[in-house]
C-alpha positions in Angstrom: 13.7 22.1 -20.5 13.8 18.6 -19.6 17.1 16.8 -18.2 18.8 14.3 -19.8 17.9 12.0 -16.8 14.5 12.7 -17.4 14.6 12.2 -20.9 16.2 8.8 -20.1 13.9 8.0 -17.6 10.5 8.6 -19.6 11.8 6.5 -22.4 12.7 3.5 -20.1 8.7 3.8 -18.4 7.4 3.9 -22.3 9.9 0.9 -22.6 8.5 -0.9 -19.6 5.4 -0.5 -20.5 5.3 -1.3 -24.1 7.1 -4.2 -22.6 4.4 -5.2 -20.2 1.6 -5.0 -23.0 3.8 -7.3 -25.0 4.0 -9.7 -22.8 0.6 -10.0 -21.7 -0.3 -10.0 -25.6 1.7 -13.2 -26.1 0.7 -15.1 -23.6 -3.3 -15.8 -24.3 -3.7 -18.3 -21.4 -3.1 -14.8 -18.8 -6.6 -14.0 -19.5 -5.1 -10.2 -18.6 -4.8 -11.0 -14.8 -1.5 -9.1 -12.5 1.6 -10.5 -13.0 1.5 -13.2 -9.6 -2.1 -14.7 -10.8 -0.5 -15.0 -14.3 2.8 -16.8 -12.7 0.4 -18.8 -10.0 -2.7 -19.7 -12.2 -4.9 -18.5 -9.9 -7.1 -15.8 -9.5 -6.7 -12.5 -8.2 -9.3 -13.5 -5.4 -7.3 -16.4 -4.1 -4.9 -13.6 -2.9 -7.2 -10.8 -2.3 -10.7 -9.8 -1.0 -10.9 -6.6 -2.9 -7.8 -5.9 -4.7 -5.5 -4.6 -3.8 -6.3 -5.4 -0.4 -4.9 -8.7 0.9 -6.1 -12.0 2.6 -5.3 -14.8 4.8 -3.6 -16.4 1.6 -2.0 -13.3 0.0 -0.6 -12.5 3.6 1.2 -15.8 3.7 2.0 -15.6 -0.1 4.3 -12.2 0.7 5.1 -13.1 4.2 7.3 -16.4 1.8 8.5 -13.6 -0.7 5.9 -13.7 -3.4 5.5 -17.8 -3.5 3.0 -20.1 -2.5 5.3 -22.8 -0.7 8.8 -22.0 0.4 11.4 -22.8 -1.1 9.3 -24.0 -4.3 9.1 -21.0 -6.8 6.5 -21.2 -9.5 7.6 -20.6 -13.5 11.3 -21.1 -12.6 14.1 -22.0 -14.9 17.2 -23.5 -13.5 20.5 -21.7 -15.0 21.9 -23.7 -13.5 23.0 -25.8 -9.9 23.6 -22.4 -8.6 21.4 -20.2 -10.8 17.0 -20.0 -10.5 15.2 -17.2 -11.9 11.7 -16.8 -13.3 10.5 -18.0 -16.6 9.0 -14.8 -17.5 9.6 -11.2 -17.0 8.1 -10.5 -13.9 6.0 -7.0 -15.0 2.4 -5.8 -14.3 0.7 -2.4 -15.5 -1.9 -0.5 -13.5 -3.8 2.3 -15.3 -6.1 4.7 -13.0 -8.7 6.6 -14.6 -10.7 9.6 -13.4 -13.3 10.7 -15.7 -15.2 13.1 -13.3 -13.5 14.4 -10.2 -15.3 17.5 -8.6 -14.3 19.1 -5.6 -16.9 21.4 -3.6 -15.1 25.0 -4.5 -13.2 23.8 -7.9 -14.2 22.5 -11.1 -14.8 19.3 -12.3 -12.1 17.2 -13.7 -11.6 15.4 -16.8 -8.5 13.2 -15.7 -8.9 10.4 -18.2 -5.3 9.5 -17.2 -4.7 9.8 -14.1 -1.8 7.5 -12.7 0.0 4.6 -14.7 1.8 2.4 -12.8 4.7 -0.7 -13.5 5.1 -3.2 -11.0 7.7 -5.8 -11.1 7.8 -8.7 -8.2 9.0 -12.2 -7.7 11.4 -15.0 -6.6 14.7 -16.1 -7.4 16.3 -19.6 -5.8 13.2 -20.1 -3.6 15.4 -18.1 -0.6 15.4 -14.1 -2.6 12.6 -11.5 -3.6 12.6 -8.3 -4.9 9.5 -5.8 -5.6 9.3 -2.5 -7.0 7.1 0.3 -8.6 7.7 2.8 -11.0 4.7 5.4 -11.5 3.6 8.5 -13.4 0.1 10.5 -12.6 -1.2 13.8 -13.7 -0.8 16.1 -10.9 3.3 15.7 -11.4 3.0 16.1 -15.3 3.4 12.5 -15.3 6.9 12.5 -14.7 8.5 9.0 -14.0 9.1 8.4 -9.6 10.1 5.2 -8.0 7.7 4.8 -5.0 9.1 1.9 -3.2 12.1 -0.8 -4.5 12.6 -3.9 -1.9 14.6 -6.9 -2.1 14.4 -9.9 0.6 16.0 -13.2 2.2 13.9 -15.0 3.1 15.9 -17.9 5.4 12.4 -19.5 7.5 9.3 -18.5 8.4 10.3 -17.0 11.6 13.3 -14.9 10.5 13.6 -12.9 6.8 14.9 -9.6 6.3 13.7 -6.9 3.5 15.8 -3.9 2.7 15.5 -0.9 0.1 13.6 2.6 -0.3 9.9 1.7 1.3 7.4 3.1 4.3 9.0 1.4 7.7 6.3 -1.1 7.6 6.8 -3.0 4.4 7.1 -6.2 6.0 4.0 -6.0 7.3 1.4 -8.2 5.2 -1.8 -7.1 6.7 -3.9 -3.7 5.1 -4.1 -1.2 7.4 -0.6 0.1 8.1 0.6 -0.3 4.0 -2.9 1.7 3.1 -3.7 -0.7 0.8 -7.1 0.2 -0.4 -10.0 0.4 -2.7 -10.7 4.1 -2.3 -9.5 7.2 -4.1 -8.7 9.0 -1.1 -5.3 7.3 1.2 -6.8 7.0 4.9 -5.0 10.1 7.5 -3.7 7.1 9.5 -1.4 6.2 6.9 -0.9 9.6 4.9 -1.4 12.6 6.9 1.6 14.9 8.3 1.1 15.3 11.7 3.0 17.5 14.2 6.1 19.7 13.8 8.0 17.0 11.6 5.2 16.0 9.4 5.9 12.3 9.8 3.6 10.1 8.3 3.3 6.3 8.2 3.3 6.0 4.5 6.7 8.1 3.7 9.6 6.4 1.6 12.9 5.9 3.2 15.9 3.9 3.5 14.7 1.3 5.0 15.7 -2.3 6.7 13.2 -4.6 8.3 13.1 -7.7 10.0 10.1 -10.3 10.5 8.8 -13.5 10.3 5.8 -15.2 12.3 5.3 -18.5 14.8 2.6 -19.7 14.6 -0.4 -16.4 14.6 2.3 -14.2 15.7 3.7 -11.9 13.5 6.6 -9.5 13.9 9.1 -7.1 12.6 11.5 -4.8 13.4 12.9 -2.2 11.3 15.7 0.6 10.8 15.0 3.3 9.3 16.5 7.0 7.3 15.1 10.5 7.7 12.1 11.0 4.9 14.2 13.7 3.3 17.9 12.3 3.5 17.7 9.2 0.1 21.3 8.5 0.9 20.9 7.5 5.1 23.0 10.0 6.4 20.5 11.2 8.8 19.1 10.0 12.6 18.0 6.4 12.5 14.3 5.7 13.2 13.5 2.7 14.8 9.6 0.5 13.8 8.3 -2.2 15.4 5.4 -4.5 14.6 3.3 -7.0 16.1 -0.1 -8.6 14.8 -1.7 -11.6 16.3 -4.5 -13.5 14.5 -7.1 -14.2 17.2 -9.2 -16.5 14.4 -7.4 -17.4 11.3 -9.4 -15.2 9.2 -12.1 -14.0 11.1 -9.5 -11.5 13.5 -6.5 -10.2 13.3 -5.1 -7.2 17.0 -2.2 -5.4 16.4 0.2 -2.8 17.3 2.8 -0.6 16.1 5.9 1.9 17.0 7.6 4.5 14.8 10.2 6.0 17.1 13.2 8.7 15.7 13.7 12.1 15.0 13.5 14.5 11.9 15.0 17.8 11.3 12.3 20.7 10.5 13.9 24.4 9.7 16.6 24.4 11.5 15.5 22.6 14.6 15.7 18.9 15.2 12.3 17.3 16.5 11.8 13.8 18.5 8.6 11.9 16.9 6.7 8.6 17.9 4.0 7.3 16.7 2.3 4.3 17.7 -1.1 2.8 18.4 -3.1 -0.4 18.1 -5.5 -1.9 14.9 -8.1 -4.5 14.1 -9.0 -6.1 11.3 -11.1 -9.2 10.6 -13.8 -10.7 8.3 -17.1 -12.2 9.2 -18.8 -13.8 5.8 -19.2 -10.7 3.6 -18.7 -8.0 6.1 -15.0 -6.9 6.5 -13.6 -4.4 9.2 -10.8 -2.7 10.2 -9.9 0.2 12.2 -7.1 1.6 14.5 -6.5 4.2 16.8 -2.9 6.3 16.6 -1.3 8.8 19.2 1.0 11.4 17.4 3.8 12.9 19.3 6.7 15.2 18.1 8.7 17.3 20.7 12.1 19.2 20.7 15.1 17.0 23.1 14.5 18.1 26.8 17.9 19.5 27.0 16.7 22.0 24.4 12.8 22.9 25.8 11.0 20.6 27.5 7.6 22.4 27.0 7.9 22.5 22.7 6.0 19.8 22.2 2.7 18.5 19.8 0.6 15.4 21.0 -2.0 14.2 18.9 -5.0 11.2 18.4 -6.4 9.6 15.8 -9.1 6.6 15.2 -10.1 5.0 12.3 -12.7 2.6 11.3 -13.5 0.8 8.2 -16.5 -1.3 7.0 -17.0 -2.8 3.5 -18.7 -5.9 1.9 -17.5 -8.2 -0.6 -20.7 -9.1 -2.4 -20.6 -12.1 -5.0 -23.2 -13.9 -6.2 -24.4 -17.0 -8.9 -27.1 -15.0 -10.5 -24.3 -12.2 -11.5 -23.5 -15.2 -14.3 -26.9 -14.6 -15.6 -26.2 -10.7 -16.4 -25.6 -9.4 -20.1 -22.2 -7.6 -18.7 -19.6 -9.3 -16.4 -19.7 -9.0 -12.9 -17.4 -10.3 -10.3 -17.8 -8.5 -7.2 -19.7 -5.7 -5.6 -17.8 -3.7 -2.9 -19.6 -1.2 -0.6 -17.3 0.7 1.7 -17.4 3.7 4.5 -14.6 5.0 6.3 -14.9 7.8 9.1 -11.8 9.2 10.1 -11.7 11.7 13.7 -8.1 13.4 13.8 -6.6 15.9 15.7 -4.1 18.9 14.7 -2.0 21.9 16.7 -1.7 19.5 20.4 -4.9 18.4 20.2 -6.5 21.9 19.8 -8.2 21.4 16.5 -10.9 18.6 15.9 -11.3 16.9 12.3 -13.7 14.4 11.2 -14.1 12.8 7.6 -16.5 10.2 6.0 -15.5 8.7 2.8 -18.6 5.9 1.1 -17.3 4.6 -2.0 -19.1 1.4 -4.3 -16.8 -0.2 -6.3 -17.6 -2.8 -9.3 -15.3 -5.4 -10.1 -16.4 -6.4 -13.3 -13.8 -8.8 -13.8 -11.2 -9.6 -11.0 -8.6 -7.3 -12.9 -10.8 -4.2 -13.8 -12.6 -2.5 -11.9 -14.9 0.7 -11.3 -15.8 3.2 -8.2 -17.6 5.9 -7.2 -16.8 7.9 -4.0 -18.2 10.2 -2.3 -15.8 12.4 0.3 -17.5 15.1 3.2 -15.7 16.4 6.1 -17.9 15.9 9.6 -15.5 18.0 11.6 -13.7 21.0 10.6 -14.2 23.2 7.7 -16.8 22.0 4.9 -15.5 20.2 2.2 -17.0 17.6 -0.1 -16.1 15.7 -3.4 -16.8 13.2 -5.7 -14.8 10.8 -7.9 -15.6 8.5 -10.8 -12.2 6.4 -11.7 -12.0 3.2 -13.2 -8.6 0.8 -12.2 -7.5 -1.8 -14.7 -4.5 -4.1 -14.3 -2.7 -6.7 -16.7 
């Protein structure tokens, strides 16, 4: 039997979405594109090279909290001397859809509905931000979770501050460490659980960061909850960010620190995480890739020898295929995306090797709908395959 919180909660994501499709019904001159195109009048691409996945533009369009120039918010209305908000309700709706999903030992899925998601994002007095998402998929019975709510100040470009329930690397604008992809499955860099604590990169917490950039030299520096403790009572973890673009667009090095401890059972582990990334562009070919060293260990004044220590690379290729003669086809056609992904990990100090390859090709038939097929197969470890048909659209 459901909960009255529940109850309450369902009706307000049937709200929010009925409100979404309202507001993208009255307002013909959206042409059904995200919330930030809509706001902008711009395309999705200016801010994106496959959506979701950013660019050197979107990077700098967050990096100002969601606004082109700072300090000059689009579709504002002044209240008043004191008082800017937007002009319209800042709302967006995702809807992921997996016709066929078939796994190597299980049966083939019809999940016409997979995940629905509400995103809500701006500006406020050129200086505030705020973004959020509310989602509901199929394998929870598509009950109503808040993945991530943020808010910023965003003072210059070298110095803003983002606080709320997010992964400890919010700030950060670039792909790799938010796992902002185009594939069904989330890369093990960013949502495995490794070691004792089963710490992973892309866990929710309370969260508080700090960043800015001068000049290609971006930083942040968080402060961070236990995963498992929503109201902060627990150890502080510490992040830290750096990313340094070599070439504009055409390269980006980085590297990262997640430092803290996490209670498992009744023990209390030490973790850290940290490693080094790439990513860069050259014409249609985009890459990325990263490698990650995993440690977790009990306090030396408990047992020095308890420990788990762990590696990981990653590497990414994919193209962003557009042409003129795609005008001349009888459907529309924006973009074609191939991708591959191959993933070596290791589990239990290092004792167990893992190796996976993901190739996906993904249609973007217009900038805000797309489709995908993926194939998954495991290199190393024990054999497993599967394949996925999903469609993404977003108004």
């Amino acid at each position: 039997m459901k909960t009255r919180q529940s109850k309450f909660a369902g009706r307000l994501f049937a709200f929010l979405v009925a409100a979404v499709l309202g507001i993208v019904w009255a307002a013909p001159s959206a042409q059904a594109i995200p919330y930030f195109a809509r706001r902008e009048n711009m395309a999705c691409s200016n801010c994106h090279t496959a959506w979701p996945m950013l660019n050197a533009f979107g990077r700098r369009y967050k990096e100002n909290g969601y606004q082109v120039m700072r300090g000059q918010p689009s579709e504002h209305q002044d209240i008043s001397k004191k008082l800017s908000l937007p002009k319209s309700i800042p709302l967006a709706l995702v809807i992921n859809s997996r016709p066929y999903d078939k796994k190597k030992n299980g049966p083939a899925k019809l999940r016409a509905l997979h995940e629905i998601e509400i995103l809500a994002g701006g500006n406020f007095m050129g200086w505030g931000s705020f973004f959020g998402e509310l989602a509901a998929e199929d394998e929870g019975g598509f009950s109503v979770g808040l993945e991530h709510l943020v808010g910023g100040l965003h003072f210059n470009q070298y110095l803003n501050v983002v606080a709320g329930k997010s992964g400890p690397f919010f700030a950060d604008p670039y792909n790799i460490l938010q796992g902002r992809r185009i594939t069904r499955a989330k890369s093990r860099l960013f949502n495995q659980r490794y070691g004792m604590t089963g710490v992973k990169l892309g866990a929710t917490e309370q969260n508080v960061e700090v960043y800015g950039r001068a000049g290609g030299l971006f930083y942040s520096v968080g402060l961070g909850a236990d995963r498992n403790d929503p109201e902060g009572e627990g150890a502080d973890d510490y992040s830290a960010r750096i990313a340094y673009d070599v070439m504009k667009k055409e390269l980006t090095v980085g590297a990262f620190l997640l430092d803290g401890s996490e209670k498992s059972g009744l023990d209390k582990y030490d973790f850290r995480r940290w490693g080094i990334d790439i990513q860069g562009q050259c014409g249609m070919l985009n890459y990325q890739g990263a490698y990650m060293n995993i440690s977790d260990e009990l306090p030396s004044e408990v047992n020095s020898d308890l420990s788990d220590n762990n590696n990981l690379f990653l590497g990414e290729l994919f193209l962003t295929w557009q042409d003129e003669s795609f005008d001349n086809l009888p459907v529309p056609l924006t973009q074609i995306v191939p991708f591959v992904r191959v993933e070596k990990y290791e589990m239990n100090d290092g004792e167990d090797d893992f190796a996976d390859l993901i190739l996906n090709l993904t249609a973007y038939w217009t900038e805000n709908f797309s489709s995908s097929f993926e194939y998954f197969q495991t290199l190393d470890g024990p054999d497993d395959r599967r394949f996925t048909l999903y469609f993404i659209f977003g108004v």
